[in-house]
Every structure is written in structure tokens, then in C-alpha cells.
C-alpha positions as CSV (number, residue, x, y, z in Angstrom):
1,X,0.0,0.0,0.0
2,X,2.6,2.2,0.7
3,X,4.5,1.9,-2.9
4,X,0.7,3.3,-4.1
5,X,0.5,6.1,-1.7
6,X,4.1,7.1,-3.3
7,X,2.8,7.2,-6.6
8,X,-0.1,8.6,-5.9
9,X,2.1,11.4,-4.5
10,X,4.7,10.9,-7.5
11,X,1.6,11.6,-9.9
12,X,-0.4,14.1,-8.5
13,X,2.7,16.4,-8.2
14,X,3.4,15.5,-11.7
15,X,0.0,16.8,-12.6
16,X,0.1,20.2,-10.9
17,X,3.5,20.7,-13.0
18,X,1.2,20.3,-16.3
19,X,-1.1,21.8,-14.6
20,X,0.7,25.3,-13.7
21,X,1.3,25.8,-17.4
22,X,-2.0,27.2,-18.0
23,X,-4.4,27.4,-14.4
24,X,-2.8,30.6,-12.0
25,X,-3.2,28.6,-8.7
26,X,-1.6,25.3,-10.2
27,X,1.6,27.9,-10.9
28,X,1.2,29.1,-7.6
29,X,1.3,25.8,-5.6
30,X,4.3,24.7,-8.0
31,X,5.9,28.3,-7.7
32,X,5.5,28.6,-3.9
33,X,7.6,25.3,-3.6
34,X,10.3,25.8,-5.6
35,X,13.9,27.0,-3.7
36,X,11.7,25.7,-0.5
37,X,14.2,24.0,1.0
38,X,16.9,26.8,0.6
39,X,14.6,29.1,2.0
40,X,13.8,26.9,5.2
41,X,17.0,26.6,5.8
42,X,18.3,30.3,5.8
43,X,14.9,31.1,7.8
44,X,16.1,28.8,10.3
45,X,19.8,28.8,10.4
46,X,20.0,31.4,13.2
47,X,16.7,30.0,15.5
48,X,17.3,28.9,18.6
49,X,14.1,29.0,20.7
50,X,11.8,25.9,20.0
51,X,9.3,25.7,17.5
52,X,5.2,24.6,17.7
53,X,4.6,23.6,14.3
54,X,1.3,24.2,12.8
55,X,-0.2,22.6,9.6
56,X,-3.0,23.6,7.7
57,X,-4.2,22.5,4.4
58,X,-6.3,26.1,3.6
59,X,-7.6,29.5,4.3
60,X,-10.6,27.3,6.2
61,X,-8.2,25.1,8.3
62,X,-6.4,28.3,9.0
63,X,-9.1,30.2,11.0
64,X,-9.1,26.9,13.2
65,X,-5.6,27.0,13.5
66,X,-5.5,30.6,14.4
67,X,-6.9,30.8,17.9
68,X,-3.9,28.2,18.8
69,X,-1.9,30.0,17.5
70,X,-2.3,33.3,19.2
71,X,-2.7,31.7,22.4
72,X,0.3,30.0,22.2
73,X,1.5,33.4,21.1
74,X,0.2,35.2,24.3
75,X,0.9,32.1,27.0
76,X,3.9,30.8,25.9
77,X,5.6,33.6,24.0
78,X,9.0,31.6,24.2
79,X,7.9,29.1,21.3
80,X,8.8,30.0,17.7
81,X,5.3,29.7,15.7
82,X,5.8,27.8,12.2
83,X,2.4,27.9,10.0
84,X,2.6,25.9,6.9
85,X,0.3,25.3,4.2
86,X,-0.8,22.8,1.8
87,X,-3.0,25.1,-0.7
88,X,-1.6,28.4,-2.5
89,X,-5.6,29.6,-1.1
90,X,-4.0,29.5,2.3
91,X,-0.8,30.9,1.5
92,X,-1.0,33.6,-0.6
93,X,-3.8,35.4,1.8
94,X,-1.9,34.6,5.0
95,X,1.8,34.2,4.1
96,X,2.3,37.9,6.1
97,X,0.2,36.5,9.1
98,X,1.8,38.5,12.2
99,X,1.4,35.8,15.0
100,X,3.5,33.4,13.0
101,X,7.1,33.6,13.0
102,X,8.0,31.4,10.0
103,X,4.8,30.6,7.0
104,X,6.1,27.9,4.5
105,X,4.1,25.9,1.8
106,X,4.1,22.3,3.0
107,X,6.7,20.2,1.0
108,X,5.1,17.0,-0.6
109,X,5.0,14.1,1.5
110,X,8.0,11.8,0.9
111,X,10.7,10.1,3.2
112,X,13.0,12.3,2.2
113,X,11.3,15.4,2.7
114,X,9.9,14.5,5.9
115,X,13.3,14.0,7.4
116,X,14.7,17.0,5.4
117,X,12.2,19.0,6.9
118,X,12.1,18.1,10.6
119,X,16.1,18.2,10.7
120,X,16.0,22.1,9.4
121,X,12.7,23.2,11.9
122,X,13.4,20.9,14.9
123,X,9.5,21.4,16.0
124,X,9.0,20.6,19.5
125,X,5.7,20.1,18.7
126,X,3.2,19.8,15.9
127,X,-0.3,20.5,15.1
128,X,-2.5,19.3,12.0
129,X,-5.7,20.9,11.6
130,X,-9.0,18.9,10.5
131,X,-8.3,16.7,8.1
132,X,-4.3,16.6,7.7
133,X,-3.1,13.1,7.8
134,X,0.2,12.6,6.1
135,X,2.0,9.2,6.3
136,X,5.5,10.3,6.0
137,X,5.5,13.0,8.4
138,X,3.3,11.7,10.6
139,X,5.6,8.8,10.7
140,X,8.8,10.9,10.8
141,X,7.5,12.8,13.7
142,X,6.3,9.7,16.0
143,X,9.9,8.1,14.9
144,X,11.5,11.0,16.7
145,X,9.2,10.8,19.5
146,X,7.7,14.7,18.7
147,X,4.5,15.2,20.0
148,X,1.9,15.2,16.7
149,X,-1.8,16.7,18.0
150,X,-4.8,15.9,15.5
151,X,-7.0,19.2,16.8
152,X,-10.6,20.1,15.5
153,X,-10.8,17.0,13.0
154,X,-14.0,15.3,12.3
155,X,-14.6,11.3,11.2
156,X,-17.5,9.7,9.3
157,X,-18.1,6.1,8.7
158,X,-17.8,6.2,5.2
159,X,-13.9,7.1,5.7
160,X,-11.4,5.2,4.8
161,X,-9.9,4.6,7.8
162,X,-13.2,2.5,9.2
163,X,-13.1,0.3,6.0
164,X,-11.9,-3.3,6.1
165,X,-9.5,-2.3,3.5
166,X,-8.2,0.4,5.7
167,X,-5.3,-0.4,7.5
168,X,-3.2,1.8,6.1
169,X,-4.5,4.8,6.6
170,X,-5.3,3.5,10.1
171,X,-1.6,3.0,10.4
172,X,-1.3,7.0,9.6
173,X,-3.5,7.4,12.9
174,X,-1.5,5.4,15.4
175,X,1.4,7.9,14.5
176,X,-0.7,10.8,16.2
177,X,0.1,11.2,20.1
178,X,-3.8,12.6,20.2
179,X,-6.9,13.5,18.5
180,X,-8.9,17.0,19.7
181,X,-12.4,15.7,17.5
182,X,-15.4,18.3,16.9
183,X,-18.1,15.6,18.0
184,X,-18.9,12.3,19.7
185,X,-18.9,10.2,16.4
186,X,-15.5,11.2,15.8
187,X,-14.5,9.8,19.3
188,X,-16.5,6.8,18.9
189,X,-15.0,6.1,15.6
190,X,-12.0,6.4,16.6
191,X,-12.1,4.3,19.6
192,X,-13.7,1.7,17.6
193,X,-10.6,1.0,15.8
194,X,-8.3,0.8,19.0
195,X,-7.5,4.9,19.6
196,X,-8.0,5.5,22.8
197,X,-6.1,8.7,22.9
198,X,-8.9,11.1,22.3
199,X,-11.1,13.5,23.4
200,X,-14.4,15.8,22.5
201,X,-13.0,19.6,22.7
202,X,-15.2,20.6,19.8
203,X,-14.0,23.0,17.2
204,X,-11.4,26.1,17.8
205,X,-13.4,27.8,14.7
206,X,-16.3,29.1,17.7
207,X,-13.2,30.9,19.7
208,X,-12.2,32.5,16.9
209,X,-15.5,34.0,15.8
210,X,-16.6,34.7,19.0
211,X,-13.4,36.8,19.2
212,X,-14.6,38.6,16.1
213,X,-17.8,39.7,17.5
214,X,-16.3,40.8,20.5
215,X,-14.2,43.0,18.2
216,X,-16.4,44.1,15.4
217,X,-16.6,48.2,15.1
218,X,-19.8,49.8,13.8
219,X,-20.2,50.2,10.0
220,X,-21.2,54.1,10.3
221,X,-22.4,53.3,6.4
222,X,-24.1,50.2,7.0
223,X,-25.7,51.6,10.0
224,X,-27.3,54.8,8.5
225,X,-28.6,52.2,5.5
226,X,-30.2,49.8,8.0
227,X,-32.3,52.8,9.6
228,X,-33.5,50.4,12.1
229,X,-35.3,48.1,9.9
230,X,-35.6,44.1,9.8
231,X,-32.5,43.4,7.4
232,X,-30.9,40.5,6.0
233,X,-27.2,40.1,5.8
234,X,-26.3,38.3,2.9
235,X,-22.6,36.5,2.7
236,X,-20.6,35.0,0.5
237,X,-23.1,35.1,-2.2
238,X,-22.8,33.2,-4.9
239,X,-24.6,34.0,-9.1
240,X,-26.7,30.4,-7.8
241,X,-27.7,31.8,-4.6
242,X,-28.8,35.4,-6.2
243,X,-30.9,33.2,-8.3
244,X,-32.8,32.0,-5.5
245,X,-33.1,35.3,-3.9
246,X,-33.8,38.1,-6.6
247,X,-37.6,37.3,-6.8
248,X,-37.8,37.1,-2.9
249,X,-35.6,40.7,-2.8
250,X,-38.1,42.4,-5.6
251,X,-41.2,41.2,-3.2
252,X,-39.9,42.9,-0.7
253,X,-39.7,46.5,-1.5
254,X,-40.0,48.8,1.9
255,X,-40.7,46.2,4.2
256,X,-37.0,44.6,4.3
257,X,-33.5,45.6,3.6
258,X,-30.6,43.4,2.5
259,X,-27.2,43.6,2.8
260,X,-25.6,41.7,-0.2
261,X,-21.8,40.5,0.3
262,X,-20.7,38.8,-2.9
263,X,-18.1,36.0,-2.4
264,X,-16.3,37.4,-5.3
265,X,-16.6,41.3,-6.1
266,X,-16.6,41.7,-10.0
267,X,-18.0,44.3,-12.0
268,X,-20.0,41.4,-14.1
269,X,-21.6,39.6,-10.7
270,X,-22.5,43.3,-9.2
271,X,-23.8,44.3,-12.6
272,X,-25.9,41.3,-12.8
273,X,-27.4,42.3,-9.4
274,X,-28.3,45.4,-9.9
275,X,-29.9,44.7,-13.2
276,X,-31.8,41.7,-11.5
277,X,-33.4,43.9,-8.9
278,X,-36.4,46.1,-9.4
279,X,-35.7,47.4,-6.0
280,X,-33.7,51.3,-5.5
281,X,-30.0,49.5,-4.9
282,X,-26.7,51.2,-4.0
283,X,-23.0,50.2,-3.5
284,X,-21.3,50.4,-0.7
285,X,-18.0,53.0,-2.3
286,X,-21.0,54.9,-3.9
287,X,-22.9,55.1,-1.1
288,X,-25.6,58.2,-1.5
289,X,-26.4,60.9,1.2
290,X,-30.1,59.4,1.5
291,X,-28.6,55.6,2.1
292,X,-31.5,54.6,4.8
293,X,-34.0,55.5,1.4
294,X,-32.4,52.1,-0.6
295,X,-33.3,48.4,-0.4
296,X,-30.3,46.8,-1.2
297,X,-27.0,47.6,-0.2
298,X,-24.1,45.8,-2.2
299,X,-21.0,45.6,-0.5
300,X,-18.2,46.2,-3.2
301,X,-15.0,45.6,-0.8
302,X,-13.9,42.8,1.4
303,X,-12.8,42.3,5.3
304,X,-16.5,43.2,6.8
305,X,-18.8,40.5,6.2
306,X,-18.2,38.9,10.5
307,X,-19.0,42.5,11.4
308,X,-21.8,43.3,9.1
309,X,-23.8,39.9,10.4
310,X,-24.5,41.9,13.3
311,X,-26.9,44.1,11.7
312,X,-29.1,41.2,10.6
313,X,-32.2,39.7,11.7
314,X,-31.3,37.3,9.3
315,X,-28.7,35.5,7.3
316,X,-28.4,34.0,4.0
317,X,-24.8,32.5,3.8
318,X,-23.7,31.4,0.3
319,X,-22.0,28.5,-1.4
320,X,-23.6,25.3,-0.4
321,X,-25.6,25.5,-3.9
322,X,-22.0,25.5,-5.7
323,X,-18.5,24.3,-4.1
324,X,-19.7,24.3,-0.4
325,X,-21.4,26.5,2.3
326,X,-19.3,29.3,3.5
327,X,-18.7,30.0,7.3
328,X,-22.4,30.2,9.2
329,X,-21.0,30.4,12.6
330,X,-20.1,34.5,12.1
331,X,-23.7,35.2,12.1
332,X,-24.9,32.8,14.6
333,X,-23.0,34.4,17.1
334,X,-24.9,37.5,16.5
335,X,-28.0,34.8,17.6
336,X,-29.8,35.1,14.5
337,X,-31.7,32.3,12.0
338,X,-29.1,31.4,9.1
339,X,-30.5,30.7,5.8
340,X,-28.3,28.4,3.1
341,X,-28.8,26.2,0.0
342,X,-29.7,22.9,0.4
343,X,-27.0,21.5,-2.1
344,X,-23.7,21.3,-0.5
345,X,-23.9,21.4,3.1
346,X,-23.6,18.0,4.8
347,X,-19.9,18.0,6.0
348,X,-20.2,21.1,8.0
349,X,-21.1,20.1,11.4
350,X,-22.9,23.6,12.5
351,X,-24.7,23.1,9.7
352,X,-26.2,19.8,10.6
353,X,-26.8,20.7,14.4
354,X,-28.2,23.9,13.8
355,X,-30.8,22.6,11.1
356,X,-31.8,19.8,13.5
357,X,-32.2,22.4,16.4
358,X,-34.2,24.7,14.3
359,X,-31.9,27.3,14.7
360,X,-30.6,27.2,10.7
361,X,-33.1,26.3,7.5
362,X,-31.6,24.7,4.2
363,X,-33.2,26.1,0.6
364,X,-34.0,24.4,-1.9
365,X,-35.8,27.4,-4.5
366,X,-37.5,30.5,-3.9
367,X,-40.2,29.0,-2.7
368,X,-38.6,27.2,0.3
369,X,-37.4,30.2,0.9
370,X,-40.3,32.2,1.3
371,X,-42.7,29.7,3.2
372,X,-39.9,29.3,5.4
373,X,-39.4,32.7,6.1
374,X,-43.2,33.5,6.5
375,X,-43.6,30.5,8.8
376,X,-40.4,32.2,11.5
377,X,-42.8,35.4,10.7
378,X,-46.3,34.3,11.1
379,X,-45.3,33.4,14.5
380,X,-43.0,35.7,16.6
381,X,-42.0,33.1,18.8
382,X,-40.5,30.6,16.3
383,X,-38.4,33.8,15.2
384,X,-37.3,33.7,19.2
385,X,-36.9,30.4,19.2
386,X,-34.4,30.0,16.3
387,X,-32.4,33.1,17.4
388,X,-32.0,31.4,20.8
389,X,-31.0,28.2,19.3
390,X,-28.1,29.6,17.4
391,X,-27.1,31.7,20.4
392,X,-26.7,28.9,22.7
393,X,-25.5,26.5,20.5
394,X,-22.6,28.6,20.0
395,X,-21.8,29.3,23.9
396,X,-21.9,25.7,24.2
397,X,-19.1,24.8,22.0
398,X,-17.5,27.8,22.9
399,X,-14.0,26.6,25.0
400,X,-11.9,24.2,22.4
401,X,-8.6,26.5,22.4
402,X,-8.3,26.2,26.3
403,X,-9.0,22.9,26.3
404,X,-5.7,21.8,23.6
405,X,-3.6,24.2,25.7
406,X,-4.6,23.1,28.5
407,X,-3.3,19.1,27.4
408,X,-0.2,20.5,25.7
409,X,1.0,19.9,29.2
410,X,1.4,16.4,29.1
411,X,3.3,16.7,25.8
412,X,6.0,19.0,27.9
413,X,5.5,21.9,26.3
């Protein structure tokens, strides 16, 4: 099995070579590994204080990452903070990330680039988030007897490793000193195949956004549009989830406001918006004098979507009818319903619980949408109801940071 994994390795690196020749992020993720090595070393040649190594495979991964990282940052300031990526998605946004001392792409698993890369960093510790499981270096850092922490990962059944053809990838488990899982089937899971080191801390993503609300300033612009009315806030949206929501927007005329967030902010999606919409609309870096007079208030910039969730009564959150739903814990800390497609959902765990707990509603077409809506309307305590259920259910998983610090004592560190 293992002479497959090495090909498997051997052939998708190939392919991302062929690959960088024509697709931008394929260069980037062949690009940001060349002279990586070289680079490592001359980053590290002079470091003396020991290192807490921190994998993640993407920007996602990242904001789970994050709050260990800063707290390592703040408790144990004598630790060295290495962040590596696996995807150009997580680099390129967060290769200048100020809590992290040294931010590397993650060399291709091999033999020889696990060792290569453990002699040059010396971690005294490391950290994969979610879903990282990499034979070599997981194998390489047990060999060495370096303390390797699984934290916020997640298991199904329909894994690999729970498969009678899975011992090898159950062998990539047993190299882990521990597992920090999101949920109870995870730690089941686990156990059932003879790992006992684990334990139910939940996932760090709920400390970071927490933080974030904690933060968030006003909007001054935002604000003045809002004027006090019911709004939604809608994130990440995707050209499929516009298509659910333009007729629902145009019904809507003075008796709602939206906030519309695109995921991506091109002159072709906003266009398409505002031609879409029979309802007065404005953007955000042309906002008018008489703001509060509009509808809909397209957001045309990027870094306020966690702090413009607080002026919602509700949320739409996008991407779950195209490559998968975006982040709905930002506005369920604000303790409001969240709203998503009904297409891509399923491996998001918040999305499952919350849906179940009536706090959350999936979408299947305008229609859903509407009776949905009217039915959290028609009666004012099933709006109170799901705004307490999203409240709550974030307070309750609320803690997972302090919990993986708190055990990083028993690894010495």
C-alpha cells in the first residue's frame, strides 16, 4: 500500500507541474515550492528557541488553527510559531500572518522530505488541523518521538480509515500522540478502531469568531442604511444563490432591507445584481447621502462580512448551492436564524446541528425560501426560538482553544 501512496504522491505532483502551465493557482502551488528548502534553511539557520509547528491545508483550516496560535502566542511567547500550508488559497492570503514567525508551503510528502524538513525546523511540537493526515511525516515525527496533535478533526463512517480495507491509513492514525475531535462520532470512531487517545474539545473555529464579534466596530455606512429596519445580511453570495433570492428581494420592497456581500466582487456579478433587482440599490464605495432610502446595499469591498452579520435579523450564507457553504457560525453568534442552500452542506457540522435544532433552514428554490421565512414570521415566537438556538449552540461549543492548551502539558511543552 505504501508503494501506491508514493505514486499517488509521485503523480499528482506531476500533474500540478502540467497543470501550472495554463491554471494561475496550479503555478502558484508549484511556484511557492520551488527553492523551499533553501529558504527553510536560511529562515532557520540562526533559530534557537523551539518551535510549535502548525499545519493547515487552507484558508478554512487556517481560522481553526488561528486561535492556537495566538494563544500559544500570548501564553507561551518563548515558542517560535511555524504555519505551513498545503494550498496556494492558504498561503498567498496569510503568508504575512503576524502571529507566525515562519509561514512555508508544506513540502510533498516523501521520506526524504519529511526527514529533510524536521532536521531544518526541529519542532518541539506539531499540530495538523481537521483533516491533515500525512503518512510520511506523521511517521517521521512519531519516529522521533515529537509530540503530533490531531485538533478540530471530524470522522465519518464512510472514511477510509473505518473500512476493512483500511489499514493503512489507520496506520497513519496510530502515528498521532492525540486527536482534539469536533463531536462524539468522531470519538467513537476512533475508539472503535483501537484509539484511545482522544477526546471531545469541539472546534477552535467558535473561539475565533466569537473573538470577532467581540471586536467588530460599527459600520457608520451600514448603520445609517439599515435605519432600524428588519434586514438581512447576505454573505458570501454566490450567481446560484442570487438566483434564489432576486424574486424574494423584488417582493420585498420597503418592508425589508438586505445587505448583499458577494463572495467574489466583479464588475460582471454586481452588474448582474443590480440589473436583477427592481428594488432602488446602492453600493457600498458609492454610497448616496439618502442611504436609509435604498433596499439593497451591495458591498463592493472585502474584510466586513463577521461585522456586518450583526446588523441582521437574518442570514443568507452562500455556497452550499456551488463548491460548499461558507462559514455560518459568524452570524450565529450574532443569535440570529441562518438561511443556506440545500445542495452542499452535509460536512459542515454547525450546519447539521443547527438545522436539527431549528436554529438554521436549508433552501431548496425561492419558494422554500419564502414559506420558510413567512412560517419564522407568522409566529413571533418561532423567530425567538431559532435566534436562541443559534445563540446557545454557539456558547456551548464555545472553549476548544483552552482545552488543547490546557493538554499541551502532558506533551512538555
Amino acid at each position: 500500500m505504501i508503494i501506491l501512496y508514493n505514486l499517488s504522491i509521485f503523480l499528482t505532483r506531476g500533474l500540478f507541474k502540467i497543470a501550472s502551465l495554463f491554471n494561475t493557482k496550479a503555478a502558484a502551488f508549484t511556484s511557492g515550492r520551488a527553492r523551499l528548502f533553501k529558504n527553510l534553511v536560511t529562515s532557520f539557520r540562526e533559530n534557537t528557541a523551539p518551535v510549535v509547528w502548525v499545519h493547515c491545508a487552507s484558508l478554512g483550516e487556517f481560522e481553526q488553527g488561528r486561535p492556537l496560535i495566538e494563544a500559544f502566542k500570548k501564553e507561551k511567547p518563548e515558542y517560535k510559531i511555524l504555519l505551513t500550508f498545503f494550498s496556494p488559497s492558504g498561503y498567498e492570503v496569510q503568508k504575512h500572518y503576524a502571529h507566525a514567525d515562519f509561514i512555508f508551503y508544506l513540502p510533498w510528502d516523501s521520506t526524504s522530505n519529511a526527514r529533510r524538513f524536521i532536521d531544518i525546523t526541529k519542532p518541539a511540537l506539531a499540530i495538523f488541523i481537521k483533516y491533515e493526515f500525512w503518512y510520511h511525516y506523521a511517521n517521521e515525527l512519531r519516529r522521533r518521538n515529537i509530540p503530533l496533535l490531531s485538533v478540530s478533526s471530524i470522522f465519518r463512517k464512510s472514511q477510509s480509515f473505518f473500512k476493512w480495507y483500511g489499514g493503512f491509513y489507520r496506520d497513519i492514525l496510530k502515528n498521532f500522540s492525540f486527536f482534539f475531535v469536533q463531536n462524539d462520532e468522531s470519538l467513537h470512531l476512533l475508539k472503535s478502531i483501537g484509539i484511545q487517545n482522544v477526546k471531545r474539545s469541539g472546534d477552535t473555529r467558535f473561539d475565533r469568531v466569537i473573538e470577532l464579534t467581540r471586536q467588530a466596530a460599527p459600520i457608520a455606512i451600514a448603520e445609517k442604511f439599515k435605519d432600524s429596519q428588519h434586514t438581512w445580511v447576505i454573505g458570501s453570495c454566490w450567481p446560484e444563490d442570487f438566483d434564489v433570492l432576486a424574486p424574494f428581494i423584488n417582493e420585498r420592497e420597503n418592508k425589508l432591507k438586505f445587505i448583499i456581500a458577494p463572495h467574489e466582487i466583479t464588475e460582471t456579478f454586481i452588474n448582474t445584481i443590480q440589473r436583477a433587482l427592481r428594488v432602488k440599490t446602492c453600493r457600498y464605495s458609492q454610497a448616496p447621502e439618502n442611504i436609509q432610502d435604498y433596499t439593497v446595499l451591495i458591498v463592493d469591498n472585502v474584510g466586513m462580512l463577521s461585522r456586518l452579520y450583526k446588523l441582521g435579523e437574518f442570514a443568507f450564507v452562500g455556497g452550499a448551492y456551488n463548491q460548499g457553504l461558507h462559514n455560518i457560525l459568524e452570524p450565529a453568534c450574532y443569535g440570529i436564524p441562518v438561511f443556506f442552500g440545500n445542495k452542499h452542506y452535509q460536512k459542515y457540522q454547525e450546519a447539521i446541528d443547527l438545522i436539527n435544532r431549528g436554529g438554521a433552514f436549508e433552501i431548496s428554490d425561492y419558494a422554500d425560501l419564502r414559506s420558510k421565512y413567512e412560517l419564522l414570521m407568522s409566529r413571533p415566537e418561532n423567530y425567538l426560538i431559532a435566534c436562541e438556538v443559534t445563540s446557545v449552540y454557539v456558547k456551548e461549543n464555545l472553549g476548544a482553544t483552552r482545552v488543547v492548551m490546557d493538554s499541551c502539558k502532558q506533551f512538555g511543552i
